[in-house]
PDB file of N, H, CA, C and O in Angstrom:
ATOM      1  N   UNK A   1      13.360-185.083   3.352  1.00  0.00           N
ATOM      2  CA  UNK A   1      13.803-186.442   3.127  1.00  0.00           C
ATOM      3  C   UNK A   1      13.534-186.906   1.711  1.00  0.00           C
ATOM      4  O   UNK A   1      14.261-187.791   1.260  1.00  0.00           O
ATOM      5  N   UNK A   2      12.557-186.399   0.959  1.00  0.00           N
ATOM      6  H   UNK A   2      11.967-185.680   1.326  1.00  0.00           H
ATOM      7  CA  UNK A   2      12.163-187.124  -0.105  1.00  0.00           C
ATOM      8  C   UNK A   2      13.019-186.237  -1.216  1.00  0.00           C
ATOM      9  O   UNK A   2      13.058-186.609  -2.388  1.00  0.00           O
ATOM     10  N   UNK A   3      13.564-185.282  -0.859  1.00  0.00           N
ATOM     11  H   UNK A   3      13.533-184.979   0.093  1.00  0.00           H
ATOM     12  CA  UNK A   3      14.996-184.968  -1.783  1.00  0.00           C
ATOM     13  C   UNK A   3      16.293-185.677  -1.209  1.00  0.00           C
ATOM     14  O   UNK A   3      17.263-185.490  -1.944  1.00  0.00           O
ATOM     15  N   UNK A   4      16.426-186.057  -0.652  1.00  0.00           N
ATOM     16  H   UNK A   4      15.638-186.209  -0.055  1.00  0.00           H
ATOM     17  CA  UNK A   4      17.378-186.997  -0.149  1.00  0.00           C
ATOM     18  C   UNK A   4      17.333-188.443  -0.964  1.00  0.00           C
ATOM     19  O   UNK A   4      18.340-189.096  -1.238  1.00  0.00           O
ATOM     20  N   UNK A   5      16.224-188.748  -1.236  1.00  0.00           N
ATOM     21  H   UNK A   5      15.406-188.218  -1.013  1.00  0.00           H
ATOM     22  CA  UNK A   5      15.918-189.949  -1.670  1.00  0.00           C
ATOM     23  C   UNK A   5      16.043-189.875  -2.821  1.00  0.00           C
ATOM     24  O   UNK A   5      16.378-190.944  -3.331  1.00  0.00           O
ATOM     25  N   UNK A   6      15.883-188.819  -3.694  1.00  0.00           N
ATOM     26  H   UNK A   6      15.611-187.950  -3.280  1.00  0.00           H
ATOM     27  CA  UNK A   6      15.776-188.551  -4.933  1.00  0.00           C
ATOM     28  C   UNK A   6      17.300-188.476  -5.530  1.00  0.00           C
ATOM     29  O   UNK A   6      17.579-189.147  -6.524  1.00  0.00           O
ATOM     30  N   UNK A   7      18.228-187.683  -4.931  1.00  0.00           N
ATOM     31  H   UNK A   7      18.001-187.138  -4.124  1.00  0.00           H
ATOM     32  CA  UNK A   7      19.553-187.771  -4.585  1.00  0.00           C
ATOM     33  C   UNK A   7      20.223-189.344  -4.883  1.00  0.00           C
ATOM     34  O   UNK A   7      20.587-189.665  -6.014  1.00  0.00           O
ATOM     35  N   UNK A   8      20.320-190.209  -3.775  1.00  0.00           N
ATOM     36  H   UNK A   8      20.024-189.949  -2.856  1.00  0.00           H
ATOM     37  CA  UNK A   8      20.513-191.447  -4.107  1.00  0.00           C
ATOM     38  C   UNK A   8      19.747-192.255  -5.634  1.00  0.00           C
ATOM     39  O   UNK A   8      20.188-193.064  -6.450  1.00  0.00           O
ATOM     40  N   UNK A   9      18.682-191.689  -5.507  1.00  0.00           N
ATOM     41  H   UNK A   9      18.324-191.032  -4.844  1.00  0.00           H
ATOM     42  CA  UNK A   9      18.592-192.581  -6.858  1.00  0.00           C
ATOM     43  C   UNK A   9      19.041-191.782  -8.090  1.00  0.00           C
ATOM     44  O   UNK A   9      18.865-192.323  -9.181  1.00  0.00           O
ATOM     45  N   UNK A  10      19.544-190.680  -8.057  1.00  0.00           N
ATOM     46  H   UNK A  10      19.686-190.240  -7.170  1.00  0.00           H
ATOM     47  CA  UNK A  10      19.519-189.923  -9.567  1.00  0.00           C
ATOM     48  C   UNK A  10      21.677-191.026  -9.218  1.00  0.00           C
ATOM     49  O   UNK A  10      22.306-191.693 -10.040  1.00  0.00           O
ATOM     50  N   UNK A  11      21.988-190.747  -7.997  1.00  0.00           N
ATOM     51  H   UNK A  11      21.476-190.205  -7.330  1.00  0.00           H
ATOM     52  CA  UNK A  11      23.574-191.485  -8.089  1.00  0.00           C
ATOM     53  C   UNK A  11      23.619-192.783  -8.419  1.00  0.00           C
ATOM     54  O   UNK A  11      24.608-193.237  -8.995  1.00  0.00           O
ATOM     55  N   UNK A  12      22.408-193.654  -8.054  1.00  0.00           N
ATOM     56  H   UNK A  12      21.605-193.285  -7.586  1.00  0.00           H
ATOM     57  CA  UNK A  12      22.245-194.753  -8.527  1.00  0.00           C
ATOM     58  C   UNK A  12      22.006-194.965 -10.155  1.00  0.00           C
ATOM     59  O   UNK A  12      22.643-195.735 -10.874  1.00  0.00           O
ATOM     60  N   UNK A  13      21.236-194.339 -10.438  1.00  0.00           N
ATOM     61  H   UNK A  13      20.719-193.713  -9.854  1.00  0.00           H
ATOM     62  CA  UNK A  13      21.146-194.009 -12.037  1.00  0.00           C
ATOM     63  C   UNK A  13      22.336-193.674 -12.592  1.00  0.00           C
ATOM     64  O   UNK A  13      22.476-194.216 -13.689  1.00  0.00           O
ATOM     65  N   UNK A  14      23.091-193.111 -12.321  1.00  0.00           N
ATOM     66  H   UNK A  14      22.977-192.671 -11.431  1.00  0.00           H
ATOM     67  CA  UNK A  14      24.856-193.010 -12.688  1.00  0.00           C
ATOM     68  C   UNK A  14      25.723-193.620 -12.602  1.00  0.00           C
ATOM     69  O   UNK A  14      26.561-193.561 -13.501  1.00  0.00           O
ATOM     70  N   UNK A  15      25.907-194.425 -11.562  1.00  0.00           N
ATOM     71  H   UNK A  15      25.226-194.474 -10.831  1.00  0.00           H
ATOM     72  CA  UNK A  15      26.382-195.640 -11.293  1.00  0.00           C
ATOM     73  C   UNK A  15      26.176-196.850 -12.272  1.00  0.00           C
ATOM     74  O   UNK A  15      27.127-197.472 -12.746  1.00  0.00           O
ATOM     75  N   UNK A  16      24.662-197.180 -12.580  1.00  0.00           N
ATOM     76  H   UNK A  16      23.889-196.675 -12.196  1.00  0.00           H
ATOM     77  CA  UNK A  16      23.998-198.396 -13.399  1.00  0.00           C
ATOM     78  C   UNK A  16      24.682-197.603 -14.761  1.00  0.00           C
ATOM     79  O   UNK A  16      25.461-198.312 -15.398  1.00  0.00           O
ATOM     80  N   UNK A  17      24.527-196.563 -15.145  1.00  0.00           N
ATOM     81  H   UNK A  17      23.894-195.987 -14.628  1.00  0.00           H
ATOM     82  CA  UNK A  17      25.091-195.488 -16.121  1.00  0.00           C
ATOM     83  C   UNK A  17      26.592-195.985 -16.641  1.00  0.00           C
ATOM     84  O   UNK A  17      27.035-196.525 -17.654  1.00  0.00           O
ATOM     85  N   UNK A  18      27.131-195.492 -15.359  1.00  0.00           N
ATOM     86  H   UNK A  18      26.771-195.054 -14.536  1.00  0.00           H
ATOM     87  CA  UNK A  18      28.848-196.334 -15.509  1.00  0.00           C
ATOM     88  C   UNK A  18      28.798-197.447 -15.658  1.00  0.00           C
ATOM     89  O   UNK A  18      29.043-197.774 -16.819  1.00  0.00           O
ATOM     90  N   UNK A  19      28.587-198.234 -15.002  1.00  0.00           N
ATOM     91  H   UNK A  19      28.389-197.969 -14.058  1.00  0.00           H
ATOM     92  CA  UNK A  19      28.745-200.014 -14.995  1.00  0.00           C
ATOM     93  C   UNK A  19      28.502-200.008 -16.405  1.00  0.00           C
ATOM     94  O   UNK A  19      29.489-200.015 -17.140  1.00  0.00           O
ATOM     95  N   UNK A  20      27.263-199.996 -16.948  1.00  0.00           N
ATOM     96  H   UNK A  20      26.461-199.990 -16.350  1.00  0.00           H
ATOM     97  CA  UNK A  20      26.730-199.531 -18.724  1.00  0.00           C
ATOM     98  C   UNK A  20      28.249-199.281 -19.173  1.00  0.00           C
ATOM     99  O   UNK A  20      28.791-200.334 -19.512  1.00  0.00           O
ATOM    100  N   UNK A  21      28.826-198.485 -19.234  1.00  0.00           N
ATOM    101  H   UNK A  21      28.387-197.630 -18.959  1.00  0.00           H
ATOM    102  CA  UNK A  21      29.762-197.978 -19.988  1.00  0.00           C
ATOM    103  C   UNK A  21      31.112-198.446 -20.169  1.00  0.00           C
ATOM    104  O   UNK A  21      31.918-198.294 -21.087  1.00  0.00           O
ATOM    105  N   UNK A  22      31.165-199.108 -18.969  1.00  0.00           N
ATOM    106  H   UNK A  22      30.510-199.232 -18.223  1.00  0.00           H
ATOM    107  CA  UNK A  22      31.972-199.923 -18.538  1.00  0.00           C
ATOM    108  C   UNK A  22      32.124-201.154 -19.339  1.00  0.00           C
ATOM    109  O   UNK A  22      33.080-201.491 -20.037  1.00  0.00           O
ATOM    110  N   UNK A  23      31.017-201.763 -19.116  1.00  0.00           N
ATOM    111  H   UNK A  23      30.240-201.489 -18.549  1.00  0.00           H
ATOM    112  CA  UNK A  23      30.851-203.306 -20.264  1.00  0.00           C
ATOM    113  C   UNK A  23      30.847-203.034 -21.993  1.00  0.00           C
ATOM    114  O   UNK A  23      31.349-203.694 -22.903  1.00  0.00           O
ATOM    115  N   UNK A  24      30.256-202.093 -21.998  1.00  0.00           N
ATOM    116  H   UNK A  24      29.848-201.557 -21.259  1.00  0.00           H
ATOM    117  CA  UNK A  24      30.136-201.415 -23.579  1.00  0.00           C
ATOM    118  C   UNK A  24      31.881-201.270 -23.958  1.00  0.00           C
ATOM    119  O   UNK A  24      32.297-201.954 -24.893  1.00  0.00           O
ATOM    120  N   UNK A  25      32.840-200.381 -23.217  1.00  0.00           N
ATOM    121  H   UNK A  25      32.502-199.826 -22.457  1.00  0.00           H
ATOM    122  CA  UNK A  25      34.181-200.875 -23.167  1.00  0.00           C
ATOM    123  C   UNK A  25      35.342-201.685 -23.389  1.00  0.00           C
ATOM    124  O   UNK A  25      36.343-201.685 -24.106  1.00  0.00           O
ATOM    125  N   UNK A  26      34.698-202.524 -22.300  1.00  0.00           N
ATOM    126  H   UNK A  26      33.885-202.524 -21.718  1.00  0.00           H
ATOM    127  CA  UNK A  26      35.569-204.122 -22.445  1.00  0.00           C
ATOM    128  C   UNK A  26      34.969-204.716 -23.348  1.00  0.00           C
ATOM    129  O   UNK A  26      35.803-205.511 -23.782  1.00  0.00           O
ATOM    130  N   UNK A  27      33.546-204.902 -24.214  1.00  0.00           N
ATOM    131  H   UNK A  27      32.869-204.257 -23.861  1.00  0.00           H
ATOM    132  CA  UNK A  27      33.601-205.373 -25.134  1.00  0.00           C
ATOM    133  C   UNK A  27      34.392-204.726 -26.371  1.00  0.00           C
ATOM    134  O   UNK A  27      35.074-205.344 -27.188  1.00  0.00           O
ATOM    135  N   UNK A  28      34.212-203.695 -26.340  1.00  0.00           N
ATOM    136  H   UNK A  28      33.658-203.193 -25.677  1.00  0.00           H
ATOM    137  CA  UNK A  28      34.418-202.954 -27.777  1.00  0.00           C
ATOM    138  C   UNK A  28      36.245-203.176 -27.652  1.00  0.00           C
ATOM    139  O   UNK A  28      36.878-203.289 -28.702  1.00  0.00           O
ATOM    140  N   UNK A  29      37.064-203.227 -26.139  1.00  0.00           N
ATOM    141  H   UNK A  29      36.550-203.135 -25.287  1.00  0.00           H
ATOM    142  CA  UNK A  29      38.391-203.697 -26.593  1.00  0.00           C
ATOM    143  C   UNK A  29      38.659-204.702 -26.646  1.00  0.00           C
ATOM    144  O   UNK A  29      39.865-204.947 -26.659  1.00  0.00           O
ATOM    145  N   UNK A  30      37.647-205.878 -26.707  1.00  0.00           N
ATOM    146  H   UNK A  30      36.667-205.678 -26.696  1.00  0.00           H
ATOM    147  CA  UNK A  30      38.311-207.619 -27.335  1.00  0.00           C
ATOM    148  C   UNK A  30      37.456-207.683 -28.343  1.00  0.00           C
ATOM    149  O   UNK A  30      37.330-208.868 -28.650  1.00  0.00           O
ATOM    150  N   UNK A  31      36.578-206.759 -29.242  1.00  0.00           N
ATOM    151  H   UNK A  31      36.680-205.796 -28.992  1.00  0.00           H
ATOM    152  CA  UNK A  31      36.010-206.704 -30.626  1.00  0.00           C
ATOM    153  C   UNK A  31      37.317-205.935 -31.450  1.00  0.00           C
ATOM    154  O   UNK A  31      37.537-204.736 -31.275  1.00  0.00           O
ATOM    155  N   UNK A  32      37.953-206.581 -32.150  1.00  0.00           N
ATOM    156  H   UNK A  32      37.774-207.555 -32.292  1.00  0.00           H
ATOM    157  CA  UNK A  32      38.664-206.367 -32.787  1.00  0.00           C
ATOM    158  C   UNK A  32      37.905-205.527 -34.446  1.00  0.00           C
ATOM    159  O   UNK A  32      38.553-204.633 -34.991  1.00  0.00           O
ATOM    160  N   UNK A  33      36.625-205.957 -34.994  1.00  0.00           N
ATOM    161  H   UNK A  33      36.099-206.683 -34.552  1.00  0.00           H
ATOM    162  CA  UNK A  33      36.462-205.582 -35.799  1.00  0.00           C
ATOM    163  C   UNK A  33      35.854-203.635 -35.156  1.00  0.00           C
ATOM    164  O   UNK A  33      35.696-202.854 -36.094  1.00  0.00           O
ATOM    165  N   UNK A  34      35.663-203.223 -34.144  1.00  0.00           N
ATOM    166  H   UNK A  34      35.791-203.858 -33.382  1.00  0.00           H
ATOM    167  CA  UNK A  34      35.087-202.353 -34.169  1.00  0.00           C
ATOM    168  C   UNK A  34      36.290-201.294 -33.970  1.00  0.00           C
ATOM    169  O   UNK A  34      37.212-201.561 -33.199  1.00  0.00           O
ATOM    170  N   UNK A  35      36.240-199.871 -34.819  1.00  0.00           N
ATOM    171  H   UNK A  35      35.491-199.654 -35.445  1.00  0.00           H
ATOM    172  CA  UNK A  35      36.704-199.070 -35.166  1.00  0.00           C
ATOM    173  C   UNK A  35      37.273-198.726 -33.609  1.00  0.00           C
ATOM    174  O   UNK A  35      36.772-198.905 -32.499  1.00  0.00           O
ATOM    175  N   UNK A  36      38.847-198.018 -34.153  1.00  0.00           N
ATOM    176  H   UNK A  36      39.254-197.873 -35.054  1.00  0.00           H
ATOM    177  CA  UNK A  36      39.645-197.534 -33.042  1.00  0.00           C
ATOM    178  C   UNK A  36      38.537-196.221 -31.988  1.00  0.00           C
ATOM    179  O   UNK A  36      38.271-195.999 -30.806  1.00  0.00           O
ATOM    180  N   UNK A  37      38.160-195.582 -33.556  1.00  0.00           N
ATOM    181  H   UNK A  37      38.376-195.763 -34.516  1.00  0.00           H
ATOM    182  CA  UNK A  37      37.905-194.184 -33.435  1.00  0.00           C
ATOM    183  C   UNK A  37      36.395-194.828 -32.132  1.00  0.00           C
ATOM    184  O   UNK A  37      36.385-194.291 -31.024  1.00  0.00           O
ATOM    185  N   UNK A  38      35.784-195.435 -32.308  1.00  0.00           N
ATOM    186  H   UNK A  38      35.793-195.872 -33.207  1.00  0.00           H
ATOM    187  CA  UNK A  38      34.372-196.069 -31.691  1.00  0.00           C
ATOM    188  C   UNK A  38      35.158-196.729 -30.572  1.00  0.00           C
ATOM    189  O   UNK A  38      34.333-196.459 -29.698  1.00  0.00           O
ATOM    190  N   UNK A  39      35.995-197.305 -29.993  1.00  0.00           N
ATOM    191  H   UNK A  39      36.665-197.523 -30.702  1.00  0.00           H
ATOM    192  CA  UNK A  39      36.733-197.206 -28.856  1.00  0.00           C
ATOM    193  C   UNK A  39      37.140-196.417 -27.806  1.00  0.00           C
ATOM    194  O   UNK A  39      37.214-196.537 -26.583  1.00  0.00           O
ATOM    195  N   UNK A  40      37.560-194.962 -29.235  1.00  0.00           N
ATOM    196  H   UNK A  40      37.500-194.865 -30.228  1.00  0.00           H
ATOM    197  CA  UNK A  40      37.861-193.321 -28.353  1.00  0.00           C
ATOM    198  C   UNK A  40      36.905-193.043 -27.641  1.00  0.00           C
ATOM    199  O   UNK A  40      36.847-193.192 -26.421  1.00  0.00           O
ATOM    200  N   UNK A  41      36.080-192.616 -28.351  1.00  0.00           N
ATOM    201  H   UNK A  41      36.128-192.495 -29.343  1.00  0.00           H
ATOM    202  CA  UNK A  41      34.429-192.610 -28.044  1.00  0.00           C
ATOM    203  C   UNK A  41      33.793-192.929 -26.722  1.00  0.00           C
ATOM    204  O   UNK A  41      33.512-192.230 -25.749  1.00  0.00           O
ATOM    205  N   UNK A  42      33.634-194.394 -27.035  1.00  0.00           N
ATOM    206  H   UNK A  42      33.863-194.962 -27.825  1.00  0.00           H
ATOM    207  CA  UNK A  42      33.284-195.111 -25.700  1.00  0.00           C
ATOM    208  C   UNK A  42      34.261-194.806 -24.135  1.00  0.00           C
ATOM    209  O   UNK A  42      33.938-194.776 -22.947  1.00  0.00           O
ATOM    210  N   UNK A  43      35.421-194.637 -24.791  1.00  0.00           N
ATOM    211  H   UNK A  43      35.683-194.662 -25.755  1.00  0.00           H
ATOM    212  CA  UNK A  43      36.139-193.934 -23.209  1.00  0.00           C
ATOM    213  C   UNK A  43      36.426-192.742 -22.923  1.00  0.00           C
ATOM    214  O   UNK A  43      37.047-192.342 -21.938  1.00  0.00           O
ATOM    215  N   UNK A  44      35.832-191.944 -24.065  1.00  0.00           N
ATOM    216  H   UNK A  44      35.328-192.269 -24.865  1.00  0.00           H
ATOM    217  CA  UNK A  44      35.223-190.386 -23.378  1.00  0.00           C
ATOM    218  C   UNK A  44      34.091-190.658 -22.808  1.00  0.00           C
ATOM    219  O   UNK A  44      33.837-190.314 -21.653  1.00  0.00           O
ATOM    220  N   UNK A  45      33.552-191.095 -23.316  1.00  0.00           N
ATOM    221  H   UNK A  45      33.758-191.374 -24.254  1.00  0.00           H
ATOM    222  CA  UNK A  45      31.869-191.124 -22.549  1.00  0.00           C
ATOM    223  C   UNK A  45      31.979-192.016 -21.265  1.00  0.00           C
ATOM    224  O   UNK A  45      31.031-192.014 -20.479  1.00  0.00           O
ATOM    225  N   UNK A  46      33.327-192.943 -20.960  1.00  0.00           N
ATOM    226  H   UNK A  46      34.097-192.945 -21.598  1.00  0.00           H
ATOM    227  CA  UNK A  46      33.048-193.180 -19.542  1.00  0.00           C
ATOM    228  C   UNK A  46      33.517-192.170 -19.054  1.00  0.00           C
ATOM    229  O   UNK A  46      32.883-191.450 -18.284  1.00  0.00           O
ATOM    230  N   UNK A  47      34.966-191.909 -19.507  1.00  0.00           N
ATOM    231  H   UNK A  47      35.481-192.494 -20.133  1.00  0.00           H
ATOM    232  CA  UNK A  47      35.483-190.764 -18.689  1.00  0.00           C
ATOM    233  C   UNK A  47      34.372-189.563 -18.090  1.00  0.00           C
ATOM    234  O   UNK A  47      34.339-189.084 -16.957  1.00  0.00           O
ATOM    235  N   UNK A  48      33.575-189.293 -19.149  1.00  0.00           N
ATOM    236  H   UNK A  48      33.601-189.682 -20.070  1.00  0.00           H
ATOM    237  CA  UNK A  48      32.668-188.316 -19.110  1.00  0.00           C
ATOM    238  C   UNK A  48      31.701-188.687 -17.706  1.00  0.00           C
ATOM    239  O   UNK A  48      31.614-187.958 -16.719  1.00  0.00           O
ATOM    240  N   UNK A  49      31.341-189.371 -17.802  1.00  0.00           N
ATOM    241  H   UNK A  49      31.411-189.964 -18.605  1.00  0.00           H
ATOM    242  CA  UNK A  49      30.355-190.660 -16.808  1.00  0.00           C
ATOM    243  C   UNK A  49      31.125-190.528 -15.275  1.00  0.00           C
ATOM    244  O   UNK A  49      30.571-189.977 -14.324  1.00  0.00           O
ATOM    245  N   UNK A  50      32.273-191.031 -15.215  1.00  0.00           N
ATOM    246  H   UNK A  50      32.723-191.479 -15.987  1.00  0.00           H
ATOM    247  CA  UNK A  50      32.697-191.019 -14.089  1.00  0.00           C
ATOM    248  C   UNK A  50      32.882-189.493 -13.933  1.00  0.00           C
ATOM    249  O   UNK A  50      32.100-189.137 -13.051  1.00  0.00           O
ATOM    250  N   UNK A  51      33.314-188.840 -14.226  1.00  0.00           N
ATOM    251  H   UNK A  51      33.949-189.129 -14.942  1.00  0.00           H
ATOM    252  CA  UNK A  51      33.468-187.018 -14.085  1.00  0.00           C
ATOM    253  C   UNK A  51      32.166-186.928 -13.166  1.00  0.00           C
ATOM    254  O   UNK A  51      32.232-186.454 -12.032  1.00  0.00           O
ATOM    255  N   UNK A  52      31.135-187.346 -13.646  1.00  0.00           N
ATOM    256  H   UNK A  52      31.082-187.731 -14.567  1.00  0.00           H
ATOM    257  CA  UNK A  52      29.601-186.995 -13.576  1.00  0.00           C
ATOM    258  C   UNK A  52      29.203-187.428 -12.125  1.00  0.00           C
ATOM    259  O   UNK A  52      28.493-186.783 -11.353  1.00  0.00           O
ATOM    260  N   UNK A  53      29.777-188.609 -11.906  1.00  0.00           N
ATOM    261  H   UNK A  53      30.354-189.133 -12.533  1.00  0.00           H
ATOM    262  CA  UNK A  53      29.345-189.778 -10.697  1.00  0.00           C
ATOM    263  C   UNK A  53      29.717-188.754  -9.395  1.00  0.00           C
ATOM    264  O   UNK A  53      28.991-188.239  -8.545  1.00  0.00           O
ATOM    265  N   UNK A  54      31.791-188.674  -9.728  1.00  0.00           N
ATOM    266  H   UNK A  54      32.380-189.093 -10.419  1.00  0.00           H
ATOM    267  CA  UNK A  54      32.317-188.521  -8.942  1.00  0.00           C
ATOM    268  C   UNK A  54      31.067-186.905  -8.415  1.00  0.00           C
ATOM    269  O   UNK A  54      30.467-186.772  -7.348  1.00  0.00           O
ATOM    270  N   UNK A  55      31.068-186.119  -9.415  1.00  0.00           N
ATOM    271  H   UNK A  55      31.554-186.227 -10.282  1.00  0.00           H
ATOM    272  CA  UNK A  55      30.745-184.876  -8.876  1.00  0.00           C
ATOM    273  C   UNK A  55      29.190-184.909  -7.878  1.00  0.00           C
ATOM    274  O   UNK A  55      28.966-184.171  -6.919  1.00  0.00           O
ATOM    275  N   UNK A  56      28.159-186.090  -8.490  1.00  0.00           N
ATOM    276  H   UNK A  56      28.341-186.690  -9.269  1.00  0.00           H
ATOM    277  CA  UNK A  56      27.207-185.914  -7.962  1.00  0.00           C
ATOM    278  C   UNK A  56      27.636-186.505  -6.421  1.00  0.00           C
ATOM    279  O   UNK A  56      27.150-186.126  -5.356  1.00  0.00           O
ATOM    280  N   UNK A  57      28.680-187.536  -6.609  1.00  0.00           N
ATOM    281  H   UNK A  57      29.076-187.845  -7.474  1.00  0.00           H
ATOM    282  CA  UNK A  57      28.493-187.764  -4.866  1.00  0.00           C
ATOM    283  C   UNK A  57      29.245-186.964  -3.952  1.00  0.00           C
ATOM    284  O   UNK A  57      29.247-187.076  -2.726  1.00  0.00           O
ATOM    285  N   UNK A  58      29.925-186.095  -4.691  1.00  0.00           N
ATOM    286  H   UNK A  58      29.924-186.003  -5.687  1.00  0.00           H
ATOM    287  CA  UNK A  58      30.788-185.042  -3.680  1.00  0.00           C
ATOM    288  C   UNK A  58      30.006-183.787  -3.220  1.00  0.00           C
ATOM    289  O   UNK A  58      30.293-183.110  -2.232  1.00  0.00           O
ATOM    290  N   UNK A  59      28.742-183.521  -4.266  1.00  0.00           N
ATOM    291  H   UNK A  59      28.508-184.070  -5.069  1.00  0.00           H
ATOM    292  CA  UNK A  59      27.914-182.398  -3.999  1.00  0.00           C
ATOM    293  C   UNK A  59      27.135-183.507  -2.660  1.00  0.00           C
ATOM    294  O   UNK A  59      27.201-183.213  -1.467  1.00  0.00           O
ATOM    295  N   UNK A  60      26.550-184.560  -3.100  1.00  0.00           N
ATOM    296  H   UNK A  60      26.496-184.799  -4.070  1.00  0.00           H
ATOM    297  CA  UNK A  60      25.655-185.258  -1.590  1.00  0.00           C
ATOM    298  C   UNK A  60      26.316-185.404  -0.615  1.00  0.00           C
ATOM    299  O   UNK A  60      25.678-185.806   0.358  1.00  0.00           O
ATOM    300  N   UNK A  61      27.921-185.149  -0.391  1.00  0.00           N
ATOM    301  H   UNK A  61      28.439-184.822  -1.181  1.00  0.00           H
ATOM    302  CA  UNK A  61      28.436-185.604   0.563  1.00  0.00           C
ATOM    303  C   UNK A  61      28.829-184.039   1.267  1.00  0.00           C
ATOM    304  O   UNK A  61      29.020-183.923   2.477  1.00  0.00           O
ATOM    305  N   UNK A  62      28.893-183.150   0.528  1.00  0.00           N
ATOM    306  H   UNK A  62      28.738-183.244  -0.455  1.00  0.00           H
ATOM    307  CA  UNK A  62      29.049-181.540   1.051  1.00  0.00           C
ATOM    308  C   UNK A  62      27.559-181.470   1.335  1.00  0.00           C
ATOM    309  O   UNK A  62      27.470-180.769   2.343  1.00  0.00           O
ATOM    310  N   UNK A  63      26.491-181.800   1.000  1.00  0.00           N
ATOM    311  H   UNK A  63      26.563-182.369   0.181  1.00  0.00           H
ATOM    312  CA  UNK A  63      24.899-181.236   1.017  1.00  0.00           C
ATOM    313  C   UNK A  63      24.611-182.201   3.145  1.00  0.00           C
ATOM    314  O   UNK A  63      24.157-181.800   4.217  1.00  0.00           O
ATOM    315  N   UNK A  64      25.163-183.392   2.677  1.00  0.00           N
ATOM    316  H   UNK A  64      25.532-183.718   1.806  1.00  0.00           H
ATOM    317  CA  UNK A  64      25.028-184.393   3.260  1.00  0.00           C
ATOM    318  C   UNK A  64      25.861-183.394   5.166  1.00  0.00           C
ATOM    319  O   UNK A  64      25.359-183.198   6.272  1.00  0.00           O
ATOM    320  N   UNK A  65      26.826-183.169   4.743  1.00  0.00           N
ATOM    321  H   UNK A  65      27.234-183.329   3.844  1.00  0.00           H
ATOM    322  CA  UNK A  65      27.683-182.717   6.041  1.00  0.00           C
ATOM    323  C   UNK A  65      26.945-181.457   6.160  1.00  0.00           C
ATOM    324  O   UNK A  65      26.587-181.225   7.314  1.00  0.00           O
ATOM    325  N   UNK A  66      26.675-180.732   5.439  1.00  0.00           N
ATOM    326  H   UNK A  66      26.966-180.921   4.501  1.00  0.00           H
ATOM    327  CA  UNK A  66      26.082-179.246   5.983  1.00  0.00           C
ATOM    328  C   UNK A  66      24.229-179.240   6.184  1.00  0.00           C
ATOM    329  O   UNK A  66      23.384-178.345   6.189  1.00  0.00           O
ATOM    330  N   UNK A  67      24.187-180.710   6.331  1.00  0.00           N
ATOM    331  H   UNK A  67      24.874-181.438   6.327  1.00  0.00           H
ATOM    332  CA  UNK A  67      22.689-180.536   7.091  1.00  0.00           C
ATOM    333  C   UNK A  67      22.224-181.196   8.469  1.00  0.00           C
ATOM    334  O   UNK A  67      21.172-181.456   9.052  1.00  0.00           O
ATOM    335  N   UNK A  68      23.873-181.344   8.697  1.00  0.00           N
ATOM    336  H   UNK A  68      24.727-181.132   8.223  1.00  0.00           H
ATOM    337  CA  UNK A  68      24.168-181.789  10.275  1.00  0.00           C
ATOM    338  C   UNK A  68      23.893-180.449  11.006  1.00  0.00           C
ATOM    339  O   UNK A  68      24.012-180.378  12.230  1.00  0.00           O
TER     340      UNK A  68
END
C-alpha cells in the first residue's frame, strides 16, 4: 500500500506540475513583450508535461488492474 500511495502523489506532483505550466502559458500568450521563441518553449514543456502525466496514470491504471 505505501507504494500505492507514493504513486498518487508522484501523479499529483505532475498534475500541480501541469496546472504550473499551464498558467506560465496563458500568461506568456497575453504578454506580448515576451519572445515568440519563449512561448515555443513553454508549450513544449507542457506538451512534454502532459506526455509525462498521461503516461504515469496509464502505467497506475495497468499496475492498478493487474493487482486485482
Amino acid at each position: 500500500m505505501g507504494g500505492e500511495m507514493a504513486n498518487w502523489k508522484t501523479i499529483d506532483l505532475a498534475q500541480r506540475s501541469l496546472n504550473a505550466a499551464r498558467g506560465e502559458l496563458r500568461a506568456a500568450i497575453i504578454n506580448f513583450s515576451i519572445p515568440d521563441e519563449k512561448v515555443l518553449e513553454l508549450r513544449a514543456r507542457l506538451r512534454r508535461t502532459e506526455e509525462e502525466l498521461r503516461e504515469m496514470t496509464r502505467k497506475k491504471g495497468l499496475l492498478g488492474f493487474l493487482g486485482f
